[in-house]
N, CA and C atoms as a LAMMPS dump frame, in Angstrom:
ITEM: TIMESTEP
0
ITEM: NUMBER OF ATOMS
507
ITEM: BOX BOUNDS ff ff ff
-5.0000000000000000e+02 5.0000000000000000e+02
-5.0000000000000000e+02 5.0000000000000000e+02
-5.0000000000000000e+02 5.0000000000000000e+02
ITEM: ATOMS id mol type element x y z
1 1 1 N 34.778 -436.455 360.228
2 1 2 C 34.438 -435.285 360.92
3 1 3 C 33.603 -434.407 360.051
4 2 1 N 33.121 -433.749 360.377
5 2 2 C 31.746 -432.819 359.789
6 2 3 C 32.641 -431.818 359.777
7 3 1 N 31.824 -431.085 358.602
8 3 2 C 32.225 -429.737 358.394
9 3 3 C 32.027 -428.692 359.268
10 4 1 N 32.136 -427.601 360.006
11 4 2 C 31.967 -426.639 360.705
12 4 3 C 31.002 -425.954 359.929
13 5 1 N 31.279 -425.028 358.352
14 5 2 C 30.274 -424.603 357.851
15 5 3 C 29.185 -425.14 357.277
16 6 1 N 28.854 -426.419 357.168
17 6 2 C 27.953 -427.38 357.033
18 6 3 C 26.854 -427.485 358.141
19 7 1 N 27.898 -427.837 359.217
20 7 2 C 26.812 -427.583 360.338
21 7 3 C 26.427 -426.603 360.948
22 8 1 N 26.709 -425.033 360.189
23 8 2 C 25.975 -423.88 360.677
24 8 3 C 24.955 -423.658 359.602
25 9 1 N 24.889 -424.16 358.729
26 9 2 C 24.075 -423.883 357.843
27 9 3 C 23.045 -425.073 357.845
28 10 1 N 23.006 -426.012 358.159
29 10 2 C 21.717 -427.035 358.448
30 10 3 C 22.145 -427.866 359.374
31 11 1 N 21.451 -427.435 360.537
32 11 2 C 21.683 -428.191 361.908
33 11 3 C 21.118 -429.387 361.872
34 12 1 N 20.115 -429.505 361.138
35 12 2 C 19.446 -430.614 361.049
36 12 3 C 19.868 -431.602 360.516
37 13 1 N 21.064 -431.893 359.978
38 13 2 C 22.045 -432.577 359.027
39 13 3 C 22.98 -433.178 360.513
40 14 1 N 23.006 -432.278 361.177
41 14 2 C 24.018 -432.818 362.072
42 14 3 C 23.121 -433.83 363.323
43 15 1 N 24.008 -435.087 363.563
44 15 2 C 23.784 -436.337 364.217
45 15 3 C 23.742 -435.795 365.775
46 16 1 N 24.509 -435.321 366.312
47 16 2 C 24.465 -435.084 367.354
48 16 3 C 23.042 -434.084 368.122
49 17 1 N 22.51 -433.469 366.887
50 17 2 C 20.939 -432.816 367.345
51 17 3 C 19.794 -433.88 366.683
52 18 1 N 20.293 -434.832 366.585
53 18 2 C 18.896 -435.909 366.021
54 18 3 C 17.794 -436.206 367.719
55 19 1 N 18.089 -436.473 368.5
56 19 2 C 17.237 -436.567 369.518
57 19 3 C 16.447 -435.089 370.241
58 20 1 N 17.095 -434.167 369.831
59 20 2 C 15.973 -432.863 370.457
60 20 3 C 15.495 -432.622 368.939
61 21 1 N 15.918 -432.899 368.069
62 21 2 C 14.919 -432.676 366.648
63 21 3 C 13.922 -433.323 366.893
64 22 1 N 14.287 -434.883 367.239
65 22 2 C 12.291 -435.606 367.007
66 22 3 C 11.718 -435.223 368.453
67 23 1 N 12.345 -434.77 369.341
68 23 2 C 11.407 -434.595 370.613
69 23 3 C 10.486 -433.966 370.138
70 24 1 N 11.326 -432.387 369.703
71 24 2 C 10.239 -431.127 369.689
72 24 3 C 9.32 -430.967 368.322
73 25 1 N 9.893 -432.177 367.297
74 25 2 C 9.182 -432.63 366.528
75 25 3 C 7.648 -433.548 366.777
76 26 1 N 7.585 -434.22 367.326
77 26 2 C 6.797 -435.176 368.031
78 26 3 C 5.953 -434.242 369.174
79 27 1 N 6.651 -433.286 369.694
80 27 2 C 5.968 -432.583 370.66
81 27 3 C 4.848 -431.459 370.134
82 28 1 N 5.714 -430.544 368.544
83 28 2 C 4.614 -429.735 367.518
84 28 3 C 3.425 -431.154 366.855
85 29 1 N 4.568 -432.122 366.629
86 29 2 C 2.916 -433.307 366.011
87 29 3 C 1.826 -433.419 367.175
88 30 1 N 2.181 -433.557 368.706
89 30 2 C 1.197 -433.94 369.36
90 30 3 C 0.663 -432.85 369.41
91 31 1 N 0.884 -431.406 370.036
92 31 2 C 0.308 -430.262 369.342
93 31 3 C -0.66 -429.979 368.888
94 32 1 N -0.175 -430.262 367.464
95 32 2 C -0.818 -429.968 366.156
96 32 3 C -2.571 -431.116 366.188
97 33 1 N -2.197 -432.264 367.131
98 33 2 C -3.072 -433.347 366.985
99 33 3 C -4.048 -433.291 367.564
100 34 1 N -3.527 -432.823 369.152
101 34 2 C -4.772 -432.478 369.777
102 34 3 C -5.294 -430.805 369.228
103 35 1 N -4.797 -429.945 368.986
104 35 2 C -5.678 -428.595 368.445
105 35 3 C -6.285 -428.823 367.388
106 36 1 N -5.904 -429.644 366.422
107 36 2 C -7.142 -429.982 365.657
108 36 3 C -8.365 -430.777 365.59
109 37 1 N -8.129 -431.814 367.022
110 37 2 C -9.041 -432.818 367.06
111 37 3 C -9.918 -432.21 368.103
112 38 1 N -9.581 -431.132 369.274
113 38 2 C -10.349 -430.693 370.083
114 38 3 C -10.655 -429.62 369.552
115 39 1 N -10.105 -428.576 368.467
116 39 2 C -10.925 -427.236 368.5
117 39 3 C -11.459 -427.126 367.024
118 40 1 N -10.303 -427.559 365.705
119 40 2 C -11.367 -426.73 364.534
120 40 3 C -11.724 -428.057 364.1
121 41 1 N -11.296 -429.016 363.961
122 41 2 C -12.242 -430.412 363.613
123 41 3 C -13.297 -430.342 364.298
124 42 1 N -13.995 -430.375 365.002
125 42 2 C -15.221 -430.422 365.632
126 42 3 C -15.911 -429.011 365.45
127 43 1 N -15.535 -428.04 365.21
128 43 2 C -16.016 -426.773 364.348
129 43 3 C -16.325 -426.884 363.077
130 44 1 N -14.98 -427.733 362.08
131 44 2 C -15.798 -427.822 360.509
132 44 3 C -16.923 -429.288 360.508
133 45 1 N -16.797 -429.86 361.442
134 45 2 C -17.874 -430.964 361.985
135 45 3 C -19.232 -430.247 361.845
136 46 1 N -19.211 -429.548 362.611
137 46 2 C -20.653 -429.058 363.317
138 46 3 C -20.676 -427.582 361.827
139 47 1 N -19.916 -427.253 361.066
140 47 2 C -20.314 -426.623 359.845
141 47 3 C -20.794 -427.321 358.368
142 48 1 N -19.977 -428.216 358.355
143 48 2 C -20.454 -429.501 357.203
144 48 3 C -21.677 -430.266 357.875
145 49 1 N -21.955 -430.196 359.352
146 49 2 C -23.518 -430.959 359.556
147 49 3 C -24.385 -430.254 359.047
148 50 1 N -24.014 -428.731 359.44
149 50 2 C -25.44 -427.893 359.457
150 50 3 C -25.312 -427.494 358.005
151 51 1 N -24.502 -427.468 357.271
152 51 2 C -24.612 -427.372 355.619
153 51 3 C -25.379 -428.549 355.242
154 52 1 N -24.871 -429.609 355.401
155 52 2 C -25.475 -430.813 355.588
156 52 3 C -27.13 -430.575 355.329
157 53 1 N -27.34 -430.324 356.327
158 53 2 C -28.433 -430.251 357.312
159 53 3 C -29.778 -429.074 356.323
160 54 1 N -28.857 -428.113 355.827
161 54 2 C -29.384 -427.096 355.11
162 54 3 C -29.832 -427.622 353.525
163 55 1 N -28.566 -428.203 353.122
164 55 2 C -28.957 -428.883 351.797
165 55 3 C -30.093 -429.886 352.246
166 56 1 N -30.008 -430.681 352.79
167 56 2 C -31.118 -431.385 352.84
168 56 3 C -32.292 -430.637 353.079
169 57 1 N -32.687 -429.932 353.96
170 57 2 C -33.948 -429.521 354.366
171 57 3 C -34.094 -428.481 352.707
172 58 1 N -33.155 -427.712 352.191
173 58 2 C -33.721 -427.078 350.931
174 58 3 C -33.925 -428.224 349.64
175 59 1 N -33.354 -429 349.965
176 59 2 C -33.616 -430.289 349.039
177 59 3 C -35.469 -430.852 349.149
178 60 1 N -35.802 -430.957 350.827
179 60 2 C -37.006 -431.158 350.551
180 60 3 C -38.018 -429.881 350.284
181 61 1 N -37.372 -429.241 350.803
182 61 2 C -38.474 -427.972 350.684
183 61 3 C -38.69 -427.693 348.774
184 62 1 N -37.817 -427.981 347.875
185 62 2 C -37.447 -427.776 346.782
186 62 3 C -38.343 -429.236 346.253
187 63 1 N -38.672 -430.564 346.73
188 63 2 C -39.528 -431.401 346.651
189 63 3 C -41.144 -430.965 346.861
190 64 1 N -40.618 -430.773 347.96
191 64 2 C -42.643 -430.331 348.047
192 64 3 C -43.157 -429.573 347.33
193 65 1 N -41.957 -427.818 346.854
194 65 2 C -42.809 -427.063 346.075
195 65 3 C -42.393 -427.432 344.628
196 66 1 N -41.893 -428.697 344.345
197 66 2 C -42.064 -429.474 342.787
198 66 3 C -43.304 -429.996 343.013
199 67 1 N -43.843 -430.772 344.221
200 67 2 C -44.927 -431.862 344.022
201 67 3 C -45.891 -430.584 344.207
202 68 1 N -45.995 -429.75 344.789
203 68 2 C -47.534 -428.668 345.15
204 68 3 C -47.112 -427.701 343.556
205 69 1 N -46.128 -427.696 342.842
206 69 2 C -46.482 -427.141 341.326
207 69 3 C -46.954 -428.207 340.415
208 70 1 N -46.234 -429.806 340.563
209 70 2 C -46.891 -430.427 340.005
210 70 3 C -48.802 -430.819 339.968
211 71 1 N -49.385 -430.456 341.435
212 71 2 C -50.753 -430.648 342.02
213 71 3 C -51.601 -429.288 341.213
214 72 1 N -50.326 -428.19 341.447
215 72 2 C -51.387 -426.577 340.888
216 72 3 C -50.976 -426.899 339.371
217 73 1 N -50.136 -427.611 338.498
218 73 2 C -50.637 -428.17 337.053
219 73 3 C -51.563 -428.756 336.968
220 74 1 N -51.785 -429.616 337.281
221 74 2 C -52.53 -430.578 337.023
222 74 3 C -54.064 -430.187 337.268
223 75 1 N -53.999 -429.513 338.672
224 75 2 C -55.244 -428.319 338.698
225 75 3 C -55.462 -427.728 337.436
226 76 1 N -54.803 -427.031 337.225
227 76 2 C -54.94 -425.779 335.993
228 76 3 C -55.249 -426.26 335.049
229 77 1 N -55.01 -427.777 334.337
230 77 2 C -55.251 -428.745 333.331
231 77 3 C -56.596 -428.636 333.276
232 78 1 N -56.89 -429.348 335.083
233 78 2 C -58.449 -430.037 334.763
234 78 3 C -59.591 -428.872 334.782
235 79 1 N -58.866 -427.33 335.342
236 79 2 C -59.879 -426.329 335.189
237 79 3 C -59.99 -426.33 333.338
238 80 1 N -58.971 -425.773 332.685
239 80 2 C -58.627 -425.676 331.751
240 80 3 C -59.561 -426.243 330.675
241 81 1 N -59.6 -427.863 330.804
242 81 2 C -59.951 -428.525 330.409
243 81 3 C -61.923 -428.529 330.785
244 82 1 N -62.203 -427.964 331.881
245 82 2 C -63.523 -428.199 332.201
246 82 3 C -63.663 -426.551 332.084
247 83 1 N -63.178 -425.728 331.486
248 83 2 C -63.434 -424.398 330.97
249 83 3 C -64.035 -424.768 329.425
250 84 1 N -63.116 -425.368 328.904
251 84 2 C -63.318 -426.107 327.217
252 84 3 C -64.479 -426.533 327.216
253 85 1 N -64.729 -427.52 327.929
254 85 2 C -66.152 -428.627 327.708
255 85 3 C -67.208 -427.387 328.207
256 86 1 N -67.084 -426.16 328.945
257 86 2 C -68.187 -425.969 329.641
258 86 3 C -68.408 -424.633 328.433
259 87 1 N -67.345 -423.918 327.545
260 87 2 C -67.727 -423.387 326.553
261 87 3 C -68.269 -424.134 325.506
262 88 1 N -67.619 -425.385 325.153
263 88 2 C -68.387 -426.427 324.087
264 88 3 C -70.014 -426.178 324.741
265 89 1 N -70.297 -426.446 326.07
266 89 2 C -71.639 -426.754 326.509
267 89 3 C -72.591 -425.472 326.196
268 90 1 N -72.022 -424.352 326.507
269 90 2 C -72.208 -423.416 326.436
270 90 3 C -72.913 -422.752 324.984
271 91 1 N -72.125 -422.767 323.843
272 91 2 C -72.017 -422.969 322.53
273 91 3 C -72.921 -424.116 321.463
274 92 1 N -73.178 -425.102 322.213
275 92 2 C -74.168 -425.375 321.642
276 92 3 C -75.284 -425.095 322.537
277 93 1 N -75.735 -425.19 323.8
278 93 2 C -76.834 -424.347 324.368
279 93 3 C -77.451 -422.711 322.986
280 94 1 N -76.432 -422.202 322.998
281 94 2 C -76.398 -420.928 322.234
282 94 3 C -76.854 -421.363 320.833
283 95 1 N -76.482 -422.49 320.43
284 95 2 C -76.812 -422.463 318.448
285 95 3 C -77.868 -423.218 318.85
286 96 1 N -78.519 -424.137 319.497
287 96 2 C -79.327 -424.592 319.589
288 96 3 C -80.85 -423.524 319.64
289 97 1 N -80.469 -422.441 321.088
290 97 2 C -81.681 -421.703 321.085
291 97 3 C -81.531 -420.808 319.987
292 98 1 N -80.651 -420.658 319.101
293 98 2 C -80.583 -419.648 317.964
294 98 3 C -81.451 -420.68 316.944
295 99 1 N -81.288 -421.794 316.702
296 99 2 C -81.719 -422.799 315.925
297 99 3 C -83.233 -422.805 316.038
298 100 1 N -83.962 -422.881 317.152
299 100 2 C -84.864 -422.553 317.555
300 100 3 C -85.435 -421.573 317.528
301 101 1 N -85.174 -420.014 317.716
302 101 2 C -85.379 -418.579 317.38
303 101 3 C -85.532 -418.65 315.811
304 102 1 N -84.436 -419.339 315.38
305 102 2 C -84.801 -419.328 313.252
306 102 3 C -85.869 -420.103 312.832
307 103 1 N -85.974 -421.139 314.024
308 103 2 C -86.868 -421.996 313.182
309 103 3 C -88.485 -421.434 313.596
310 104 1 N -88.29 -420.683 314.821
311 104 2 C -89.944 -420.114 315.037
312 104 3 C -89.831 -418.773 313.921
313 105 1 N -88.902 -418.565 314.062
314 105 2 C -89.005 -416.85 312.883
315 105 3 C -89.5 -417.156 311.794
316 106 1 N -88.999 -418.701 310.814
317 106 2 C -88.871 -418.712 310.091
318 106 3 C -90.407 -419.556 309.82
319 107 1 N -90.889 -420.095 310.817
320 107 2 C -92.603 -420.291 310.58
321 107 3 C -93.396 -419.208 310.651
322 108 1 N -92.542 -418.275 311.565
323 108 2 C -93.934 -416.95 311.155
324 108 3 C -93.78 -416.197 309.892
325 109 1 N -92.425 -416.228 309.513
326 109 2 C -92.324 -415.378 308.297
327 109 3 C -93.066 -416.479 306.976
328 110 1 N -93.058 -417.595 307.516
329 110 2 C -93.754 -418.722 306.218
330 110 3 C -95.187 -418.386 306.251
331 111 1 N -95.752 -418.143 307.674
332 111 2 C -97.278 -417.754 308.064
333 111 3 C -97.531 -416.526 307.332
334 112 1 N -96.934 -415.479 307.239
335 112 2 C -96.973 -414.541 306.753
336 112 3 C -97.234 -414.169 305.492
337 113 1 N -96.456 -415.063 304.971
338 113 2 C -95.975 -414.87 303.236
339 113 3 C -97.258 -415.524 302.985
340 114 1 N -97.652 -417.316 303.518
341 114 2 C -99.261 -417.602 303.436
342 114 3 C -100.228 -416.584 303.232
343 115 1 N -100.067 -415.787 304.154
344 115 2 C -100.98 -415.048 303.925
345 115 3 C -101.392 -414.209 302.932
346 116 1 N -99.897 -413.323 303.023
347 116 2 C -99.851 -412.486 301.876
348 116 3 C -100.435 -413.607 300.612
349 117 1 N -99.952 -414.608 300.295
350 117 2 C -99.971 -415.017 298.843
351 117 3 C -101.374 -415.644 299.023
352 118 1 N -102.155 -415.923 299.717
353 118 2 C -103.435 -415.952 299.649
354 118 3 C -104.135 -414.409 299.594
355 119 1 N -104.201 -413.606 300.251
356 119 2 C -104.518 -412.375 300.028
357 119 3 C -104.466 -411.943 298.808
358 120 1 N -103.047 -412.255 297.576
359 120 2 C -102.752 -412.149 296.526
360 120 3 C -103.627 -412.894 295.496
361 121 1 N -103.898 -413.955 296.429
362 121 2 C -104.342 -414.998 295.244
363 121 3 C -105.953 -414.38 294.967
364 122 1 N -106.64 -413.993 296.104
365 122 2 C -107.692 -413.183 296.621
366 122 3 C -107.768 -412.189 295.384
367 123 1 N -106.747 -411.306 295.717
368 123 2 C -106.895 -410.24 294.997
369 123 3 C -107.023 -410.424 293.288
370 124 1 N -105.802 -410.998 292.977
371 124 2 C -105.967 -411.896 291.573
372 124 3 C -107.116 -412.247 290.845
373 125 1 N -107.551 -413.284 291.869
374 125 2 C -109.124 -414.151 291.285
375 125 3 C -109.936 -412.996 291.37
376 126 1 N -110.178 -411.857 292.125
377 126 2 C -111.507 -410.325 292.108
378 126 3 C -110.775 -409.793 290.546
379 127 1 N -109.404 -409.354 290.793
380 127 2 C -109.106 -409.011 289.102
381 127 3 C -109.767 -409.747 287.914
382 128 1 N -109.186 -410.979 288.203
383 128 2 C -109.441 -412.126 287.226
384 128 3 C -110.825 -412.132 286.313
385 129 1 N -111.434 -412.003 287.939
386 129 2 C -113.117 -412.256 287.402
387 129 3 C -113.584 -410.937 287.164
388 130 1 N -113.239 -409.652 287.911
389 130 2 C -113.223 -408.223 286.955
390 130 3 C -113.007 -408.426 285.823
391 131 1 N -111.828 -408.482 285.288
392 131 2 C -111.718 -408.633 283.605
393 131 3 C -112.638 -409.418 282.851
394 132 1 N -112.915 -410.588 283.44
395 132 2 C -113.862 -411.774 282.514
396 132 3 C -115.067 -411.126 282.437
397 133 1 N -115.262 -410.435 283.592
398 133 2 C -116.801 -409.842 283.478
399 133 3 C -116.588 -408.43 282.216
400 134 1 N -115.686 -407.596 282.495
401 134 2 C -115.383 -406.701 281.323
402 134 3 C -115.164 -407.154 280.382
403 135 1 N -114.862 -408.237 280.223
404 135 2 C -113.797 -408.559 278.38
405 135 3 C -115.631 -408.751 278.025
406 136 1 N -116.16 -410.038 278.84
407 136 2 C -117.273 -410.092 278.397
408 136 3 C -118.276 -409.389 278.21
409 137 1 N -118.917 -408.239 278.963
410 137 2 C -119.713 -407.099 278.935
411 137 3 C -119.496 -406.57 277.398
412 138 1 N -118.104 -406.237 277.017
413 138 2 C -117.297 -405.407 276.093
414 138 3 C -117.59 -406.94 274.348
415 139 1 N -117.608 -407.993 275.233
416 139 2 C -117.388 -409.003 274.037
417 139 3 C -119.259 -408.598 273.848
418 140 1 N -119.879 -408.948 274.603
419 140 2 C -121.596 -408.868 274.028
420 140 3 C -121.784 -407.809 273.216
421 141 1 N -121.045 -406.178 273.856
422 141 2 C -121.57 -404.925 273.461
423 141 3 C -121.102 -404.866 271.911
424 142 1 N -119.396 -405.336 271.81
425 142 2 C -119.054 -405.72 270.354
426 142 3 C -120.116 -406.33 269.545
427 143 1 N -120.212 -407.424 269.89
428 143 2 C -120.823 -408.567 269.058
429 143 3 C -122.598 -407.79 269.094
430 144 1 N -123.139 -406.98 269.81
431 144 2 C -124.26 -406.566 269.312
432 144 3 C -124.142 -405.445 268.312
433 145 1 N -122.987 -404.702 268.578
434 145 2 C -122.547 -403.385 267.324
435 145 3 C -122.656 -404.256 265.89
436 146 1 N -121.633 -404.865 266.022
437 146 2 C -121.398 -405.93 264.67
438 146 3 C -122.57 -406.195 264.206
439 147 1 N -123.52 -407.172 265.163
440 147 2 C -124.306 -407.764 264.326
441 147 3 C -125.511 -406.544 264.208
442 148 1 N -125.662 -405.65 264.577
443 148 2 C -126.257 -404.61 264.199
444 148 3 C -125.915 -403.784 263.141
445 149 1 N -124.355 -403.791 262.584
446 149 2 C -124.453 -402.999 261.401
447 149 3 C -124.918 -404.153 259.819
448 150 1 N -125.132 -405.608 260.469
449 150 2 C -125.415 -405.774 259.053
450 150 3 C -126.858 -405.947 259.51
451 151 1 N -128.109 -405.41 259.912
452 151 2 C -129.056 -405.339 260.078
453 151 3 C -130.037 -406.508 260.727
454 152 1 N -129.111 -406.98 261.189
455 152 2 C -130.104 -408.325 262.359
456 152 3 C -130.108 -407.444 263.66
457 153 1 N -130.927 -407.98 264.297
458 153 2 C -131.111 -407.455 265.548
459 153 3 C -130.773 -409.003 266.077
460 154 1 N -130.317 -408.8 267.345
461 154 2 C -129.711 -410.154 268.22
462 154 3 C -130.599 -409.867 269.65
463 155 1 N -131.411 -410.751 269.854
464 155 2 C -131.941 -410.725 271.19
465 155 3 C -130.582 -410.284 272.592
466 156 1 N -130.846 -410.33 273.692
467 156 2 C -129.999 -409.405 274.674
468 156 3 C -129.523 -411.28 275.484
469 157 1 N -130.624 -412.238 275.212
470 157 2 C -130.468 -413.773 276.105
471 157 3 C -129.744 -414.29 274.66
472 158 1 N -129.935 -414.719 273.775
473 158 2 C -129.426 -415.418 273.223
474 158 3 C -127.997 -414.693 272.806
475 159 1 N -127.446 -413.302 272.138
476 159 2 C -126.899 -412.74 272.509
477 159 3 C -125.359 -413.414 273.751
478 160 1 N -126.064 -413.412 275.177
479 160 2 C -124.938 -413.194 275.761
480 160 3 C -125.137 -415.104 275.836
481 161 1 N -125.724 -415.736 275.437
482 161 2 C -125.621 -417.194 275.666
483 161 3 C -124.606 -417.161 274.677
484 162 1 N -124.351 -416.762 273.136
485 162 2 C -123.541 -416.984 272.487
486 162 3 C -122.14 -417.288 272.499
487 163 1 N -122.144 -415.448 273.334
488 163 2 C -120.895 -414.964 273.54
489 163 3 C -120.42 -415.855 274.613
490 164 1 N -121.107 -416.145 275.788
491 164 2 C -120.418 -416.826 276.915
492 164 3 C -120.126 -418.535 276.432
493 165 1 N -120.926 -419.082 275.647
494 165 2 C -120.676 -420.226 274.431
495 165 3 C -119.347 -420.227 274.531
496 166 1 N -118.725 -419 273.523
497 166 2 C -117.55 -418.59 272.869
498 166 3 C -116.345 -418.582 273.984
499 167 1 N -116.711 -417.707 274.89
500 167 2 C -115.808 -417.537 276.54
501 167 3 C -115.313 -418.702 276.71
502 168 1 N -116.517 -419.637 277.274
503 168 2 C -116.107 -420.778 277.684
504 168 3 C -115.205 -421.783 277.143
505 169 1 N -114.935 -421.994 275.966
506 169 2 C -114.175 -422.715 274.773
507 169 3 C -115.112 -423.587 273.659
């Protein structure tokens, strides 16, 4: 026989309520089976699709603007790169016509200096032959003093034939 205070304190222990236990047991499981299979299962369904659904579409959208940054690199490279070559191009264009500007400057300033140092040379040879004509004028006028104080007289032709004799070597 069962206890009296046993079976007020867990009915569920007692044999004689085992058949309305699994009824209304079986009756909360069926319950429980259909409210989840008709109302929030098919709610977190249709929330895990469209998450689903979201990751994927930001997944590609997150593809394309990798491949259209990878396209605007690769752009930026080949500007980059055809910025370089077109300053290289640029840069020698520039030393070249500078190369050219020195090298015409530097024939006129050569034309120039020609000149001058012919002009010089000009001037020189009028000195040159100034002096030869003075040293000599001055060499005859000597050489007639001289030979006049020891009492020869020296003709004025034979005289400067002497002296220019002497000039010459």
């Amino acid at each position: 026989m069962a206890n009296p205070a046993a079976e007020a304190a867990m009915p569920q222990l007692n044999t004689a309520y085992y058949g309305n236990l699994i009824f209304w047991t079986l009756l909360g499981l069926i319950a429980i089976y259909f409210i989840l299979s008709r109302i929030a299962l098919p709610r977190i369904g249709s929330v895990l699709a469209e998450r689903a659904g979201t990751v994927g579409n930001d997944l590609s959208a997150a593809e394309e603007l990798n491949q259209k940054a990878r396209a605007a690199e690769a752009a930026y490279q080949k500007a980059l790169a055809d910025a370089r070559a077109e300053s290289g191009r640029i840069a020698e264009q520039t030393r070249t016509a500078i190369d050219a500007d020195l090298k015409a400057e530097l024939a006129k300033a050569d034309a120039q200096i020609a000149v001058k140092v012919a002009e010089s040379e000009k001037a020189l040879g009028d000195i040159r032959d100034q002096a030869v004509t003075s040293i000599t004028r001055v060499a005859k006028d000597t050489v007639g003093e001289i030979v006049g104080l020891f009492g020869v007289s020296a003709e004025g032709e034979t005289l400067s034939a002497a002296v220019d004799a002497k000039m010459k070597g």
